[in-house]
C-alpha positions as CSV (number, residue, x, y, z in Angstrom):
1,X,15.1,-14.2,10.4
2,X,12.0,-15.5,9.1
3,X,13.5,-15.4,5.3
4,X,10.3,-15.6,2.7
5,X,10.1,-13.7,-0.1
6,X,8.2,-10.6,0.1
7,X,6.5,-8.8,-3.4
8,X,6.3,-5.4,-2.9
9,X,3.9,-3.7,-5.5
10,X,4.2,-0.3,-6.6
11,X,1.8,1.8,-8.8
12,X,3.4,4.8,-10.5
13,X,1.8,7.8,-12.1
14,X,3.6,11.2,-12.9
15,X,5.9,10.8,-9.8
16,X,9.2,11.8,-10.9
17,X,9.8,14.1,-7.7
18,X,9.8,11.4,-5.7
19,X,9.5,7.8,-7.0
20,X,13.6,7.8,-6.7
21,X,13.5,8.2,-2.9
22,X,10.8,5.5,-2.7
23,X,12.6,3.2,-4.4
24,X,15.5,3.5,-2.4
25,X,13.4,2.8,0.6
26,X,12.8,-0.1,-0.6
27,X,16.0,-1.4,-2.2
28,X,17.6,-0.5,0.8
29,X,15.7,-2.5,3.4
30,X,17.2,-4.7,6.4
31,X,15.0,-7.3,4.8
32,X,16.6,-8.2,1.0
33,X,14.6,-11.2,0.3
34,X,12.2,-8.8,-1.8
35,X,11.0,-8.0,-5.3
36,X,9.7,-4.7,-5.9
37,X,7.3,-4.6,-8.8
38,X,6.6,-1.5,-10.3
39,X,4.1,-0.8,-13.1
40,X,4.2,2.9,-14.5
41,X,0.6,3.9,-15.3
42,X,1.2,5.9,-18.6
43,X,2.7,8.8,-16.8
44,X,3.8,11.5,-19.0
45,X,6.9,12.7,-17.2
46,X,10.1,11.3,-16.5
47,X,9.1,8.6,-13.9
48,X,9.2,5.6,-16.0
49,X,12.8,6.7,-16.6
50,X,13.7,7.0,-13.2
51,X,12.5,4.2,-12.3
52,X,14.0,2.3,-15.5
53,X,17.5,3.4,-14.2
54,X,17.6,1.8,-11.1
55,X,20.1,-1.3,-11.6
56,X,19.0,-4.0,-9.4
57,X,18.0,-7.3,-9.9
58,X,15.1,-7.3,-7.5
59,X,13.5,-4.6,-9.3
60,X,10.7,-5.5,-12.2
61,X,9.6,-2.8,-14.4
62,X,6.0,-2.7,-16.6
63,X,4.7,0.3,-18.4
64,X,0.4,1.0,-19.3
65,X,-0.2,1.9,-23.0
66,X,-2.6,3.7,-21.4
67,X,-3.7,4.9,-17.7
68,X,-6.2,2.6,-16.3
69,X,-5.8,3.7,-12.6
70,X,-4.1,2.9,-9.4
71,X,-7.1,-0.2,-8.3
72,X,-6.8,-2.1,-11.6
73,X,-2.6,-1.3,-11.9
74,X,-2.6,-2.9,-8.3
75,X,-4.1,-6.2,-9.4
76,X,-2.4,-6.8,-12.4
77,X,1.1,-6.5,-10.3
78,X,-0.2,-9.2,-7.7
79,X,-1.3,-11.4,-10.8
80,X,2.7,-10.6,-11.5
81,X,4.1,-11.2,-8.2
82,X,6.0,-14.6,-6.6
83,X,6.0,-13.3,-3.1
84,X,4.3,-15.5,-0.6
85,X,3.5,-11.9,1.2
86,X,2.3,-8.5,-0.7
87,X,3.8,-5.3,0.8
88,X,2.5,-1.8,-0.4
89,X,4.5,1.0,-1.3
90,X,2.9,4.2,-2.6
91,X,5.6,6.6,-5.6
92,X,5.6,9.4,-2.8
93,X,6.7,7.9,0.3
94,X,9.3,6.0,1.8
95,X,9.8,3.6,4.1
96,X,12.1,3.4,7.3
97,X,15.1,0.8,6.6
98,X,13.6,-1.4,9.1
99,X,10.1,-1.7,8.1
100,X,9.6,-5.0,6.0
101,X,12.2,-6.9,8.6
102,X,9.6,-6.0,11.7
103,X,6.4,-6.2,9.8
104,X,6.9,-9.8,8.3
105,X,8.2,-11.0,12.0
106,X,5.5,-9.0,13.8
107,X,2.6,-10.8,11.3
108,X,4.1,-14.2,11.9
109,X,4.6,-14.4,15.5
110,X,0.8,-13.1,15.9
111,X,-0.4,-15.4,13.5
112,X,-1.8,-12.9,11.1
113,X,-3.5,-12.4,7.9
114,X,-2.5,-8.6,7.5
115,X,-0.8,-5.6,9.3
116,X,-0.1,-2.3,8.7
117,X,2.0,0.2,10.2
118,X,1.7,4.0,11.7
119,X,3.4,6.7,9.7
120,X,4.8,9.9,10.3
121,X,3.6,12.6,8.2
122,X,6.5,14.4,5.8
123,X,7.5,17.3,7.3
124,X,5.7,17.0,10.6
125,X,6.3,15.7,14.0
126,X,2.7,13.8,13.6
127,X,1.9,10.2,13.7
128,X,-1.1,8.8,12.7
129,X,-3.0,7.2,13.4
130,X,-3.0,9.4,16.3
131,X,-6.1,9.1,18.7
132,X,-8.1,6.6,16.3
133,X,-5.6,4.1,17.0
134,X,-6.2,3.4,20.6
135,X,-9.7,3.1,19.8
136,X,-11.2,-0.3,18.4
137,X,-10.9,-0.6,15.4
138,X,-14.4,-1.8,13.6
139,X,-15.6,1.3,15.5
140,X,-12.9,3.7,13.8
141,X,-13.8,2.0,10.2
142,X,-17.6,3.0,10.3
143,X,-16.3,6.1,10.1
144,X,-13.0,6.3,8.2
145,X,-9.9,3.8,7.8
146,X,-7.3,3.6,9.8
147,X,-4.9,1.7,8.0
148,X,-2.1,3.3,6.5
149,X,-2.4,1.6,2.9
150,X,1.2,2.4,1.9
151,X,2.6,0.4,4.7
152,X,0.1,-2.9,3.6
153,X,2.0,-6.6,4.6
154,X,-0.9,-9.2,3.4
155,X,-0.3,-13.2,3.0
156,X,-1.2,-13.1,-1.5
157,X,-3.3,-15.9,-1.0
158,X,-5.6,-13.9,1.7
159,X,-5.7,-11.2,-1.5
160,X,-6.2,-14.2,-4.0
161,X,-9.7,-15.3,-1.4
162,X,-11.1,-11.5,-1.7
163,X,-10.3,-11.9,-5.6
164,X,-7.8,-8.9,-5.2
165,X,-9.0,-5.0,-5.3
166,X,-12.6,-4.2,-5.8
167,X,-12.3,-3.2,-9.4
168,X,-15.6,-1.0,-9.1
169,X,-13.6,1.3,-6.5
170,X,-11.7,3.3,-8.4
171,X,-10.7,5.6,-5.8
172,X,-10.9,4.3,-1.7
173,X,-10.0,0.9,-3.2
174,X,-8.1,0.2,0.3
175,X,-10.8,1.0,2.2
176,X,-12.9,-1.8,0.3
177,X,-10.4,-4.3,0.7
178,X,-10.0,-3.4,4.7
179,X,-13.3,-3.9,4.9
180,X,-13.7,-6.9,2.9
181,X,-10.8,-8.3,5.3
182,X,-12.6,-7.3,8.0
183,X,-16.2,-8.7,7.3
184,X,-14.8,-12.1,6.6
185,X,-12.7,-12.3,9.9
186,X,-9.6,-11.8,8.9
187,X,-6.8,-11.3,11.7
188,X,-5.3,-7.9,10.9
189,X,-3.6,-5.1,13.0
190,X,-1.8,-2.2,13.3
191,X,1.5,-2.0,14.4
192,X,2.4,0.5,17.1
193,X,5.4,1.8,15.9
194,X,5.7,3.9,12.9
195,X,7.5,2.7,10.0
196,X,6.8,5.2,7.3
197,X,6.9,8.5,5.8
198,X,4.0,9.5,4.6
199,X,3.8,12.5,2.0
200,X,-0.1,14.5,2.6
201,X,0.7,17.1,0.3
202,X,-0.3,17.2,-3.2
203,X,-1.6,13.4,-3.2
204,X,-4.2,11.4,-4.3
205,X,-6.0,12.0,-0.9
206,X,-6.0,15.4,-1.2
207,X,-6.0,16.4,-5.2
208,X,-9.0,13.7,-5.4
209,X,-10.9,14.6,-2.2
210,X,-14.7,14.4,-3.5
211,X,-14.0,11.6,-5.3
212,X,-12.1,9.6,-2.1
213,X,-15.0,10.9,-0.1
214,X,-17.8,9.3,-2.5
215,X,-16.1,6.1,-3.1
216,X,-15.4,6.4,1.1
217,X,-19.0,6.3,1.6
218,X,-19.9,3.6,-0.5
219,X,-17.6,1.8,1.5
220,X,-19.4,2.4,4.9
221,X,-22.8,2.4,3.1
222,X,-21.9,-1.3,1.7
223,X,-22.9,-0.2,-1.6
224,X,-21.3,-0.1,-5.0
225,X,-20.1,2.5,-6.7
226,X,-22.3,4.2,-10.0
């Protein structure tokens, strides 16, 4: 067992339906050497409770006065975090137990930078990437990303070189940062098997669709955001 510790960052906002069962999937991984860092971004319904009763050591909780977004919650819990590695972990879905054991081994014996996972989609049969992820990959991103953020296993001081999330993208800030990875030749892939449960309904993808597109664009335009 490759024992280092992994961060696992956590941006919360409104999720009390499900933020429990996320952070479950964590706590309970093969893989304990963790700390799951979890900043509640001014949400006004019960989630900062939730998440406040969880009893477990390896769990750090920080509240926003105010919400300033997902992109700019993200960076200031990798600022926070001691992990040697940053894992990904979105308030609405979970993670299979053996996820962080077979992502950390996978990125070390192949030497790389990053790697995500595939994910099944809650309440479906589907995986995806589905097609798009026998095809190469800098071919799929000129056209949309393939990397299932949630599932994320980065090396922080790859994240610390890129100077952390594109604060500018306030939505598709993954996409930036996948690119960014990719334009300076970083080594990252995607694992074949899936590892995650990932929830399509009533997300940010899907409640913020013009605004992921726009941002999406700017991303494959190489342009920044107005």
């Amino acid at each position: 067992m490759k024992n280092r510790l992994i961060s696992v960052i956590m941006g919360v906002y409104n999720a009390e339906a499900s933020v429990k069962n996320s952070i479950e999937s964590i706590l309970g991984q093969s893989y304990s050497n963790i700390e799951l860092l979890i900043l509640d971004d001014g949400s006004n319904d019960e989630t900062y409770e939730i998440c406040n009763a969880t009893k477990d050591k390896r769990l750090k909780l920080y509240r926003n006065n105010k919400n300033i977004g997902l992109t700019k919650s993200l960076n200031k819990l990798i600022s926070l975090a001691g992990g040697e590695f940053i894992a990904r972990q979105d308030a609405d879905d979970v993670s299979r137990k053996y996820r962080l054991e077979r992502q950390i081994n996978y990125l070390l014996d192949n030497n790389l930078d990053a790697c995500t996972t595939r994910a099944e989609i809650l309440n479906s049969l589907k995986k995806i990437p589905g097609f798009s992820y026998y095809l190469p990959t800098k071919l799929v991103m000129k056209y949309k990303n393939p990397y299932i953020h949630g599932t994320l296993l980065i090396k922080k001081n790859v994240l610390e070189e890129m100077k952390y999330y594109d604060e500018s993208f306030y939505y598709a800030q993954d996409y930036k940062l996948m690119s960014d990875l990719i334009k300076n030749q970083k080594k990252v892939q995607i694992m074949r098997d899936d590892l995650y449960i990932l929830n399509m309904d009533n997300n940010i993808s899907t409640l913020k669709k013009n605004e992921q597109k726009y941002y999406a664009e700017c991303v494959r335009k190489n342009i920044s955001p107005l």
